[in-house]
C-alpha positions in Angstrom: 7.4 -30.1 -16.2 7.2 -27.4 -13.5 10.2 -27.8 -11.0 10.3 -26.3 -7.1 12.4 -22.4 -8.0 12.7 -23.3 -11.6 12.9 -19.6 -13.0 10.6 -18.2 -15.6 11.1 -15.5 -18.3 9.6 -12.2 -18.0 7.4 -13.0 -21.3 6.1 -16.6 -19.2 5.6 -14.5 -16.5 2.9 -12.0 -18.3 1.6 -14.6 -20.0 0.7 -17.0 -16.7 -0.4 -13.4 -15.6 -2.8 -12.3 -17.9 -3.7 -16.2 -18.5 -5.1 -15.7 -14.3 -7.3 -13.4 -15.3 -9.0 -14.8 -18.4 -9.7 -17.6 -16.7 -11.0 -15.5 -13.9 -13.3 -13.5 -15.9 -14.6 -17.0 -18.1 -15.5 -18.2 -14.3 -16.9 -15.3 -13.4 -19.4 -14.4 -16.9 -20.1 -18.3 -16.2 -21.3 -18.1 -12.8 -23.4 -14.9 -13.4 -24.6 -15.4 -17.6 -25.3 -19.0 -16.7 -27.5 -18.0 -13.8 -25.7 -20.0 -10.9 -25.4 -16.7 -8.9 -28.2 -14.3 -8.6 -27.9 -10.5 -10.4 -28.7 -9.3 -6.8 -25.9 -10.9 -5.1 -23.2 -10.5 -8.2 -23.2 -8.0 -11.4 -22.1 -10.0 -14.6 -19.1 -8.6 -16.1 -21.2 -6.6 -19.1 -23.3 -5.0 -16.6 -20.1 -3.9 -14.7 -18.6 -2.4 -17.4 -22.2 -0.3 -18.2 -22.4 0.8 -14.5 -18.4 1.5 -14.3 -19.1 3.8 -17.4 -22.0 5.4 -15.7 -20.8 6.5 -12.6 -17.7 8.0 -15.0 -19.9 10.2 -17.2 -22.7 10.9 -15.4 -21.7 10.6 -11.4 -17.9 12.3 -11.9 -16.5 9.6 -10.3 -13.3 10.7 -11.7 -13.6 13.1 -9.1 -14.2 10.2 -6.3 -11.0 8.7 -7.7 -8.6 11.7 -7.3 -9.6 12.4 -3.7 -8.6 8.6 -3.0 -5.3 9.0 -4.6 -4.8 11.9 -2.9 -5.6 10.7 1.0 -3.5 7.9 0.1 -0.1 10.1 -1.2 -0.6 12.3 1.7 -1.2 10.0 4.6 1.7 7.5 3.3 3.9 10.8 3.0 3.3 12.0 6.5 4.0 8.4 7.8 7.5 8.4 5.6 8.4 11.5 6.5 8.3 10.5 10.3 8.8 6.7 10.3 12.2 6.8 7.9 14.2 8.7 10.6 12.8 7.1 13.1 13.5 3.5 11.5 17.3 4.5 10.5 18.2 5.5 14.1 16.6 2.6 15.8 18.5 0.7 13.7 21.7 2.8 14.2 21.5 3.3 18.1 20.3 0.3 20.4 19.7 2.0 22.9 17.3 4.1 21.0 15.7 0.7 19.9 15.6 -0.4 23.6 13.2 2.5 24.5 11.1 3.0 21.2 10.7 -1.1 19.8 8.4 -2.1 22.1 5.7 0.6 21.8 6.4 0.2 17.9 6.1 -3.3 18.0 2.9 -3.1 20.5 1.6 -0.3 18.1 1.5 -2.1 14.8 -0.8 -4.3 15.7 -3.4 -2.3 17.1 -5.9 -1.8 13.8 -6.3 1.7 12.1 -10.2 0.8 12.1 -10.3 1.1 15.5 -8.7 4.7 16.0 -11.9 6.0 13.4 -14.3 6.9 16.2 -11.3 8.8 18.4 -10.0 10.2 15.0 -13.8 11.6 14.2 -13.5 12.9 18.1 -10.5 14.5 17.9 -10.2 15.7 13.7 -13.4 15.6 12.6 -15.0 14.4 9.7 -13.2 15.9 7.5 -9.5 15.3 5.4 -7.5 15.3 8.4 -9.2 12.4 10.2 -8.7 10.2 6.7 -4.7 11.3 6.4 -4.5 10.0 10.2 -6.2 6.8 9.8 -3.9 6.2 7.0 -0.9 7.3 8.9 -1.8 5.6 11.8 -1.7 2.2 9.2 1.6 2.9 7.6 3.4 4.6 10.0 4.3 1.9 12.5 4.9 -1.0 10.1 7.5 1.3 8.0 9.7 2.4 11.5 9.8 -1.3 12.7 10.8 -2.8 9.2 13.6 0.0 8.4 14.6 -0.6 11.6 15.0 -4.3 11.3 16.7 -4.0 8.0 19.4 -1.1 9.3 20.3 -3.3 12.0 21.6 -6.2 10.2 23.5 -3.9 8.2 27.2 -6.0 8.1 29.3 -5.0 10.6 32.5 -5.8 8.4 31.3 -2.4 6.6 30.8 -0.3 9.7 34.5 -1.3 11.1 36.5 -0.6 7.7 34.5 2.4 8.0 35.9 3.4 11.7 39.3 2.4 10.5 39.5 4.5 8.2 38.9 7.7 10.5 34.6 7.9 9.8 32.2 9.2 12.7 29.7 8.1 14.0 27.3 9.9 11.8 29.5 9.8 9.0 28.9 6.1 9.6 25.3 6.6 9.1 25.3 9.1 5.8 28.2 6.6 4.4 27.5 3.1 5.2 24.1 2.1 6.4 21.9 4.7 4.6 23.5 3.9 1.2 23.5 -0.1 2.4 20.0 0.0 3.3 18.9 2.4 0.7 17.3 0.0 -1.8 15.9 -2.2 1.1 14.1 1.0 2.5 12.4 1.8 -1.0 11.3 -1.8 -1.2 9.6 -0.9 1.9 7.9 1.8 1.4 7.0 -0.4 -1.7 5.2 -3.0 0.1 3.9 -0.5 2.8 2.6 2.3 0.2 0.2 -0.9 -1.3 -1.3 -1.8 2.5 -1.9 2.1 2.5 -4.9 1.5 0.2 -6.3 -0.9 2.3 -6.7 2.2 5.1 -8.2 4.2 3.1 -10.9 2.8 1.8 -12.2 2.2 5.7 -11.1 5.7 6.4 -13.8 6.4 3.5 -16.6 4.1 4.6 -17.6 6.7 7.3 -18.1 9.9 7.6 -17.0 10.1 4.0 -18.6 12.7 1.2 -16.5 11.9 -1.6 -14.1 8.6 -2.6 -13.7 5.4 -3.8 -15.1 3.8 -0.6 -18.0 6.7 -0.2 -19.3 4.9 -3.0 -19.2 1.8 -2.8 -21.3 3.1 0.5 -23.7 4.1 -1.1 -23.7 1.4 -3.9 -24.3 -0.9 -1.2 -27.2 0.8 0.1 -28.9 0.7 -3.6 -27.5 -3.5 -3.5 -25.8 -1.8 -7.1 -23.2 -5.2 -7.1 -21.7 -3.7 -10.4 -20.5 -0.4 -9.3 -19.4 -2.2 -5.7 -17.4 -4.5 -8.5 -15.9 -1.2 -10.4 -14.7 0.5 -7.8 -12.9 -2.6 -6.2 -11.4 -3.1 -9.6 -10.3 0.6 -9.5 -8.5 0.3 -6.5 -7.2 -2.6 -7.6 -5.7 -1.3 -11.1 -4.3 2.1 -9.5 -2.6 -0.3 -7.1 -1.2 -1.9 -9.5 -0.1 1.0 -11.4 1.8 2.9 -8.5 3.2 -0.4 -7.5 4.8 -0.6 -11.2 6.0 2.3 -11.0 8.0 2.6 -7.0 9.4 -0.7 -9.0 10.3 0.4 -11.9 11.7 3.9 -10.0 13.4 1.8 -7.3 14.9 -0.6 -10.1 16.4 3.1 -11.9 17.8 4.3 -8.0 19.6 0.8 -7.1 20.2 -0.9 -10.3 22.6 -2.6 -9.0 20.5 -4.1 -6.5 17.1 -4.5 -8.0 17.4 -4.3 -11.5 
């Protein structure tokens, strides 16, 4: 009998996981085999597979695939790079807060979509425009979040820590960057997995090579089964990175996610 915040093993886990996805598949080879859903509008599985291993061997899709990865490391870095600092001292200084948290919070809502025609405008069509659109996506979510989460460090820490003779940014390097530390990773977690969301749209236009470029052009030959592979790739790279910032932030902070 399933109970509200019963726990589950890490083997029950897996196996509810991968039991999701068998059923998935059955409903999927069931719908398209049995002939419920036209070949035009969905790919079986089979025929998937056959068009997945096509564009691999005879398209270098491979290729495709390591540009995506790589707008997606660099535009997530660039938005890191700026938006941790950013996020710690909001957190640290109010009155920093006070002048920056509302553009932030007005900012993160605007969609990166919309920024593609200025970005074309402005960088081009080339790699630049498709690191900014990504940036653009991360970089606004990541300040406000850290800056949340620094801000509630407890305050019982910072005042032993001014008892005991610390500075103010000894405060920072000794008490809320190694409190907030695992918090901050689990951010940039969550934030690096909405990054691939960015750049697939980022790829839709103006686009010669990536994940998204084909499924373009898939689209425009109604080709459901590579649209279906190269949403499944995203998907399984997604879930590989996100295994591993898990299993790296889990080594970092054992204490605290382990």
């Amino acid at each position: 009998m399933i109970r509200p915040l019963d726990p589950v093993t890490s083997k029950q886990r897996a196996a509810y996981g991968f039991a999701f996805f068998v059923l998935f598949v059955a409903l999927w080879a069931w719908a398209t085999f049995g002939g419920h859903v036209s070949k035009t509008f969905l790919a079986n599985p089979l025929t998937m597979l056959q068009e997945g291993w096509e564009l691999l061997i005879k398209h270098g899709f491979l290729f495709d695939i390591g540009m995506t990865i790589w707008r997606v490391i660099g535009g997530f870095a660039l938005a890191a790079i700026i938006a941790v600092p950013l996020g710690v001292l909001m957190g640290a200084y109010k009155p920093i807060e006070a002048l920056l948290e509302p553009f932030v919070s007005f900012a993160r809502y605007l969609p990166a979509s919309a920024f593609i025609p200025l970005l074309i405008l402005w960088a081009g069509i080339g790699e630049l425009q498709k690191l900014l659109v990504i940036f653009i996506g991360s970089v606004f979510q990541i300040i406000l979040m850290i800056a949340v989460n620094v801000g509630n460090t407890r305050r019982d820490l910072v005042e032993a820590a001014y008892t005991l003779g610390a500075s103010d940014s000894g405060i920072i390097r000794r008490v809320l960057l190694p409190s907030s530390a695992p918090e901050i990773a689990e951010i940039l977690r969550l934030v690096l997995g909405w990054a691939w969301t960015y750049v697939i749209v980022a790829e839709l236009i103006g686009s010669s090579s990536g994940i998204g470029h084909m499924i373009t052009d898939s689209q425009a030959l109604l080709n459901t089964g590579q649209i279906i592979f190269g949403i499944i790739v995203i998907g399984l790279i997604g879930l590989v990175s996100d295994f591993l910032f898990k299993a790296f932030n889990a080594w970092l902070f054992p204490w605290k996610l382990a």
